[in-house]
N, C-alpha and C positions, 0 to 999 in steps of 0.2 A: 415242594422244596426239599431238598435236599439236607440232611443233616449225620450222615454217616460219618463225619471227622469228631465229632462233640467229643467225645471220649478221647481224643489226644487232645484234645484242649485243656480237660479236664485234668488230667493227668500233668500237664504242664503249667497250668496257673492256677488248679484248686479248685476245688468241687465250688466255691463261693462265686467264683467267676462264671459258672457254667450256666445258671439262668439267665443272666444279663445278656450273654452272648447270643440263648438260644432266643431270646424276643427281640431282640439287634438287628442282629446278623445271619438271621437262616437262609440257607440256600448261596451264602457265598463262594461256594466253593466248585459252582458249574465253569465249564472251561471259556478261559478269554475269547471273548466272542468278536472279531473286529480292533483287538487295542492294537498299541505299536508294535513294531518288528519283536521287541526283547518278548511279548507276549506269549505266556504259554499255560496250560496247566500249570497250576501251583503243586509244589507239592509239602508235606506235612512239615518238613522243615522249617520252608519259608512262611507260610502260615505263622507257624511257631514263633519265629524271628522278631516277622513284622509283629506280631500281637504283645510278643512280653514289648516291643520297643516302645511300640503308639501306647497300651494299657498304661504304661509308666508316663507317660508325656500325660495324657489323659488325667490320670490321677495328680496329678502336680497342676492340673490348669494350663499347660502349655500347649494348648490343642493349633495355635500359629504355628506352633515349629512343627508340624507334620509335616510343611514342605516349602518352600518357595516360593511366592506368586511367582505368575510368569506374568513376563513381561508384554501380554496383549499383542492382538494384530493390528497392526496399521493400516489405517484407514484414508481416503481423503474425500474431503464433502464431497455430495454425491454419491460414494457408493456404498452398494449394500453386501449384504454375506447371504450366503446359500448356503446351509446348514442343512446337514443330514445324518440320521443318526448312525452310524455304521456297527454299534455294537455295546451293552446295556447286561449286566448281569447285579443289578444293584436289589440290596434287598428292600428298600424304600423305592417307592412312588416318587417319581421328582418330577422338580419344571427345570427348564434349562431357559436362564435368562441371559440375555448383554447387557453389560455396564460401560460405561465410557462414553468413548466418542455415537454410540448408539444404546439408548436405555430402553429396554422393553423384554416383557415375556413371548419367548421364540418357539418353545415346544411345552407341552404339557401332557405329563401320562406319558414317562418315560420311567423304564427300569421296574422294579419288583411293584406292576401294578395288577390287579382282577388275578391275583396270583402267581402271577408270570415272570420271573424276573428278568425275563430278554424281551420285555415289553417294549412297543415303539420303536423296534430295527426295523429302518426304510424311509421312518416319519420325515418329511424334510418340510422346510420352512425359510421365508427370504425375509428380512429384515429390511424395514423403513430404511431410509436414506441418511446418510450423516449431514449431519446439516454443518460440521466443519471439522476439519485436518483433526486427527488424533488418533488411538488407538482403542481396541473393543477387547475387552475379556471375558469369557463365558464362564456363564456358573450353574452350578445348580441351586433353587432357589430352596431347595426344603434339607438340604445337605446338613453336615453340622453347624453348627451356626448362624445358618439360612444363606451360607456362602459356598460352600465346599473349595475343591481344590484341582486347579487344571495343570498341565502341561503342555506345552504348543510345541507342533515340528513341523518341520517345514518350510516352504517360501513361497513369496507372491505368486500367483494369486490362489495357491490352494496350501490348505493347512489342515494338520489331526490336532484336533482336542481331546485330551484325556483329562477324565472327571471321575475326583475321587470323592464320596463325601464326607473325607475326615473321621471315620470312625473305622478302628481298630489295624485296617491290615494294608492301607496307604497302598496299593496296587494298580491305582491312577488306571478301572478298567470297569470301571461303576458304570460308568454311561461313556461309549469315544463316538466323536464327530469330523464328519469330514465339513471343512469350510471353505468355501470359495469363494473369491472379492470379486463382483464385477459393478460393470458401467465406472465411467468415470475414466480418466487418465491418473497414474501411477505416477509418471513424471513430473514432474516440477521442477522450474526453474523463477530463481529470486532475486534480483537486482536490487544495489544499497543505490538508496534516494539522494542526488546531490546538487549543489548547488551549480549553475552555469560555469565549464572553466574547468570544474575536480573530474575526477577519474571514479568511473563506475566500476562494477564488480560484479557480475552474473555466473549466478551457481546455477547447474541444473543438477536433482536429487530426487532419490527414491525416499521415503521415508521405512523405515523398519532395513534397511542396508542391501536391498533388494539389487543385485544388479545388473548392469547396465551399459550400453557403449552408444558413444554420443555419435550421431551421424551427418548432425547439420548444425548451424546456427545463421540465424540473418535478424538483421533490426530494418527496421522500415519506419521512415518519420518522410512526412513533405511530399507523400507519392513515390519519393525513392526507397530500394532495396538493397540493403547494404550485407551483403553476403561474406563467410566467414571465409577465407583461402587458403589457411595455414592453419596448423595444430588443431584440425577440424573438430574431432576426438576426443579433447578435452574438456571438461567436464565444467572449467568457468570461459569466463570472457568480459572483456575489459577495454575500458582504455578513458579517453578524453571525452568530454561531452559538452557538444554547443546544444543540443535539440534533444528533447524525449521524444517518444516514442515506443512501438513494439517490437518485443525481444521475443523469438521465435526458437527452442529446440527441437529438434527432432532424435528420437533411440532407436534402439530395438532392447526389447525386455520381453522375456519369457516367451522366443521367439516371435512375439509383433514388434508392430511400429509403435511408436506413442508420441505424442506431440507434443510441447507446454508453451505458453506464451504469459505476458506479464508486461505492464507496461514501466517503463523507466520512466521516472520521476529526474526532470533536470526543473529544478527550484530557478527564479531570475534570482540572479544580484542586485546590494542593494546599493544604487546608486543613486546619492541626494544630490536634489538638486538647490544649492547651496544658495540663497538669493539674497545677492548683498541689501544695504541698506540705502532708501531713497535719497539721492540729492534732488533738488533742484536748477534748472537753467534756463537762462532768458536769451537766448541770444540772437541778433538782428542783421537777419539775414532775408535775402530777396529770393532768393533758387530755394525749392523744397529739396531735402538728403534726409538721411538717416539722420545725421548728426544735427538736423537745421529742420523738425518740419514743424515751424511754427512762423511763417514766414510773413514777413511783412512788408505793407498792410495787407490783413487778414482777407482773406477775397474766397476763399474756399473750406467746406466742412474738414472740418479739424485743426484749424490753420490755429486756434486760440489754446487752444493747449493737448500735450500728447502723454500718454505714459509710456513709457517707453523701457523694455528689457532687453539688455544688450546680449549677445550668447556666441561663443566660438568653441568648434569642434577641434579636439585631442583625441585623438584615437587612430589605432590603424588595423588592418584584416587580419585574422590572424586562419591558417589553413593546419583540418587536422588530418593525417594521413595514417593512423593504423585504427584499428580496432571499432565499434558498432559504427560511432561517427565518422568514420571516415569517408573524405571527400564532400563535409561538410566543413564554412568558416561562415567564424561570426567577427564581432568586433570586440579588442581590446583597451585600454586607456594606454597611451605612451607614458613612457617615462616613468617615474613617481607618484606619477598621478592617480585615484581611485574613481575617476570617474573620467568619461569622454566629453559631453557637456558643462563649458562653468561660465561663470557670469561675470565679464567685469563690471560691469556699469548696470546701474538702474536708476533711469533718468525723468524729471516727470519735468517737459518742457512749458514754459508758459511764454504767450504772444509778448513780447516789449509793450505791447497798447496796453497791455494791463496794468503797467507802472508809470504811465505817463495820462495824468488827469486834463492836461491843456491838448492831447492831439488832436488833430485835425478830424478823424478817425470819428472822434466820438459828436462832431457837429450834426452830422444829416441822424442821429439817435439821441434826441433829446432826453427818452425818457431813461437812457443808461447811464450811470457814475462809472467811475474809474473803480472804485476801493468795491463796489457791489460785485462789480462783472468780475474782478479778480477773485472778490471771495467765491463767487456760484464756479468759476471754473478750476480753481484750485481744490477746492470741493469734489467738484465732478472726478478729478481725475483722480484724488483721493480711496475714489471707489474704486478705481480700475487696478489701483498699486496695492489696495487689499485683496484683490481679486487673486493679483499676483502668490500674495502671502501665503492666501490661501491654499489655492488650487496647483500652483508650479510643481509645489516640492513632491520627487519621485515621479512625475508625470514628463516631464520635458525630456530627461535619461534617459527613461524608459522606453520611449521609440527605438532607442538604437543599442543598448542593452540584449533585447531582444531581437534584435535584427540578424538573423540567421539563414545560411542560401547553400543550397549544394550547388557549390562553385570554386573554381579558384581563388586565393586571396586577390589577385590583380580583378577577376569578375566581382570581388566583390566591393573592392573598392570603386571601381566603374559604378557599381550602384548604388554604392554611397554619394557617390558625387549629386547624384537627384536628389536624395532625401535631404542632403543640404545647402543646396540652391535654393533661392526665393521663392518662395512659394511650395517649396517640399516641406516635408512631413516635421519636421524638427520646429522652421518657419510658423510652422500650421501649430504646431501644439504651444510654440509662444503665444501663440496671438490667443488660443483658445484658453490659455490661464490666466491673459487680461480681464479674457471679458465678461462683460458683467450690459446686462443690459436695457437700453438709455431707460427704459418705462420703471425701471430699480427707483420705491421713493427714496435710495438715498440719497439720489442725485437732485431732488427738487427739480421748484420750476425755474423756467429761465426767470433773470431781476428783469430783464427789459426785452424790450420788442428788436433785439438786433439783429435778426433775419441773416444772420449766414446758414444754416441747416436747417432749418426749419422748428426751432425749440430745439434742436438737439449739438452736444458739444464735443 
């Protein structure tokens, strides 16, 4: 080592300071080996500067304000750093660690080690993987305070680390490293989460302001690709949303290509399904209807009592023409209304025979009453209008809530017209939050032996 400056030292902060320095700090005075551009020989002056400045910081306990942290390099899961030591004139043996978004010891036996104080120029070493989005700062782990002090310069994906370790002459040239981020994509792109109907938001970003020019966008939901036409460049993108799906960027950054993708979150709407309260009806009719299927005299399964949920559709297509979703349409409610599906009626029909103890009906069924048969199927149907209670609400909407088509609005009203015809999808989830079924013991056994379905009603 090196110690021919002592004697200006000495002469400038007092023979009292002069041991401390020389068990310190020997040999700091070899020329910057690898630091940043300003790097060069010191000379007695600045020696001089930095040492009354830091000894005074020093002596007051203020050894934080030696400098700044820097603000770390940015990272995104996935990738790691390639660190290499470019240049080491430190009078201490150090380690060089990462903190942050990656925590680990990176080099060891760097700087004033077996002597040497340009110990470790060349050593390089890659860092584990970040396991999420953040930033990494490098340190020295035996530095002053077992942290020392960096400086970063540079941009994506390579960077100089300058490492000082906080004692006496802050020249940030202790140990420099070159860093370099790879694997992984730089890019990213974020879309806000929303509900069917609102308007998304897609940013694409570098972290650490890295940049960038956008070269493409397209979303894809349903097998379709929906490509960006205009303002291509731009760095968001937006618009109306019936359908999620994936949002696709494409750049070029530090002369490559980079890609991001993310999937758009479209939440359903919440549309109840509001189910009035049961009446009852009797009414004596010959022809089986919607409005009559309890017909008499009873001659067929179900003919003695029905539960019945009425339902008529509100709603029209609505078509979206700019932005990811476009040339996709879903369905709206008209008017006022907050939902497409409601209910007027909910009916729980019982046969006339059941209030008529003298009919004809009940001679060739000796062993049936009038008052029993009514109670077991009033009963029975009972079950089927709790079923309703049950099981309806948000389930009957919800078919056509979600009903989403890359089509025109007239294409998609065309295809609405199936899902609410008899026996379409709407029809179908009626029936399916009736039922409940016959082997249910709430329903009991039949009172009597009346053989129209076989035990069942």
């Amino acid at each position: 080592m090196t110690h021919f400056r002592r004697p200006s030292r000495a002469a400038l902060l007092g023979a009292g300071v002069l041991l401390a320095l020389a068990a310190c700090d020997g040999g700091r005075q070899a020329p910057i080996t690898g630091a940043p551009a300003a790097g060069a020989l010191r000379t007695p002056a600045d020696s001089a500067a930095a040492l009354r400045r830091n000894l005074a910081l020093w002596n007051s306990g203020a050894r934080g304000s030696l400098s700044a942290a820097a603000a770390g390099i940015p990272v995104q899961a996935g990738q790691r750093l390639v660190i290499t030591v470019t240049g080491a004139e430190s009078s201490r043996c150090e380690d060089v660690s990462v903190t942050g978004a990656i925590n680990e010891l990176v080099l060891h036996e760097v700087g004033g080690c077996y002597g040497n104080p340009n110990y470790g120029i060349g050593k390089t070493a890659t860092t584990s993987a970040a396991a999420a989005d953040g930033t990494v700062d490098v340190i020295m782990s035996t530095g002053a305070g077992g942290t020392g002090l960096s400086q970063i310069s540079g941009s994506y994906p390579d960077y100089t680390v300058a490492l000082d370790d906080g004692l006496y002459d802050a020249d940030y040239n202790d140990v420099v490293l070159s860093v370099h981020v790879e694997g992984g994509s730089k890019l990213k792109v974020e879309c806000t989460a929303v509900t069917r109907g609102e308007s998304t938001t897609c940013t694409a970003s570098a972290p650490g302001g890295t940049a960038f020019t956008v070269t493409g966008w397209t979303f894809e939901a349903q097998g379709h690709v929906v490509p960006r036409t205009s303002s291509v460049s731009q760095k968001t993108w937006g618009g109306e949303m019936a359908v999620g799906g994936t949002m696709t960027v494409t750049a070029t950054m530090a002369g490559r290509t980079e890609t991001a993708t993310t999937e758009v979150v479209v939440n359903a709407r919440q549309w109840p399904d509001r189910i009035p309260a049961v009446t009852e009806s009797s009414p004596d009719c010959a022809t089986f209807s919607e409005d009559c299927p309890v017909v008499y005299p009873p001659t067929a399964s179900g003919h003695l009592g029905k539960a019945s949920l009425f339902w008529q559709a509100n709603g029209r297509a609505t078509h979206i023409t700019r932005g990811p979703n476009a040339g996709f349409s879903y369905v709206l409610p008209k008017g006022n209304s907050d939902v497409v599906i409601t209910f007027p009626r909910r009916v729980t029909f019982l046969n006339p025979v059941l209030f008529r103890a003298n009919d004809p009906w009940y001679a060739g069924r000796p062993s049936c009453t009038q008052q029993g048969l009514l109670d077991w199927v009033r009963g029975h149907e009972a079950v089927h209008q709790a079923a309703f209670t049950r099981n309806a609400d948000g389930r009957i909407n919800a078919v056509l809530e979600g009903f989403v088509r890359f089509a025109s609005a007239h294409e998609l009203t065309q295809a609405l017209a199936g899902e609410l015809a008899p026996g379409g999808s709407v029809s179908q989830a009626v029936l399916l939050a009736g039922d409940a079924a016959h082997t249910d013991p709430a329903f009991g056994p039949a009172p009597c032996a009346w053989n129209l379905i076989n035990g069942e009603g």
